[in-house]
N, C-alpha and C positions, 0 to 999 in steps of 0.2 A: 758856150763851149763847143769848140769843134768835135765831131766822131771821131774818132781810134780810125784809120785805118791799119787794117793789119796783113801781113804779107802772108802767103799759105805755112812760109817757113813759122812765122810766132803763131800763127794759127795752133799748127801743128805741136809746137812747145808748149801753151798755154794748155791744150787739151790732154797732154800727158800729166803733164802736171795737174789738174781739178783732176785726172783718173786716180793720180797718187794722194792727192789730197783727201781727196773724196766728202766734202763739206756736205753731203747728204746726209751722212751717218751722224753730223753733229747737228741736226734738225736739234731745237728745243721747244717745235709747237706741240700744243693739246696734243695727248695720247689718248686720252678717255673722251667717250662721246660726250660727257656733262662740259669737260673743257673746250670740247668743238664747238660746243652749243654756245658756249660763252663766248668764243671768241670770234665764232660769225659774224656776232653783236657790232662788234668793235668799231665799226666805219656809222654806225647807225647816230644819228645827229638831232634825234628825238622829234623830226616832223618837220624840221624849222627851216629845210630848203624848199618844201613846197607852198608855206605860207610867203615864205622869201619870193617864190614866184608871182605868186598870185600879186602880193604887194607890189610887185615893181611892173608885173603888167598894168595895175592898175593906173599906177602914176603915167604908168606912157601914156595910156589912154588919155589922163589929163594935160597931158601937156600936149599933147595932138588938139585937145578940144580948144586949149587956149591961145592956141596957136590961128584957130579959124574963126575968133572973136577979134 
């Protein structure tokens, strides 16, 4: 999908408008540190991109080796 180009003019419109809008005030994240705490969490994938690494460097490595058999 292409970028928005935008002219100064809809610049200009789009930014008064999110002033009147104001979609900050309707934040619905954690308010309490226990729910910050929790939802720092959220991206966390329980380890398994780092074994993910190690696994697939290893395979290269093997397939390098078999490559010079």
């Amino acid at each position: 999908m292409a970028a928005r180009h935008w002219t100064p003019e809809q610049r200009a419109q789009q930014s008064a408008k999110i002033r009147q809008w104001q979609p900050w005030t309707k934040s619905t994240g954690a308010k309490s540190p226990e729910g910050k705490a929790v939802s720092s969490r959220n991206a966390y994938k329980g380890g398994s991109r780092e074994l993910l690494r190690g696994l697939s460097a290893l395979l290269k490595d093997q397939r390098e080796n078999l490559k010079r058999v």
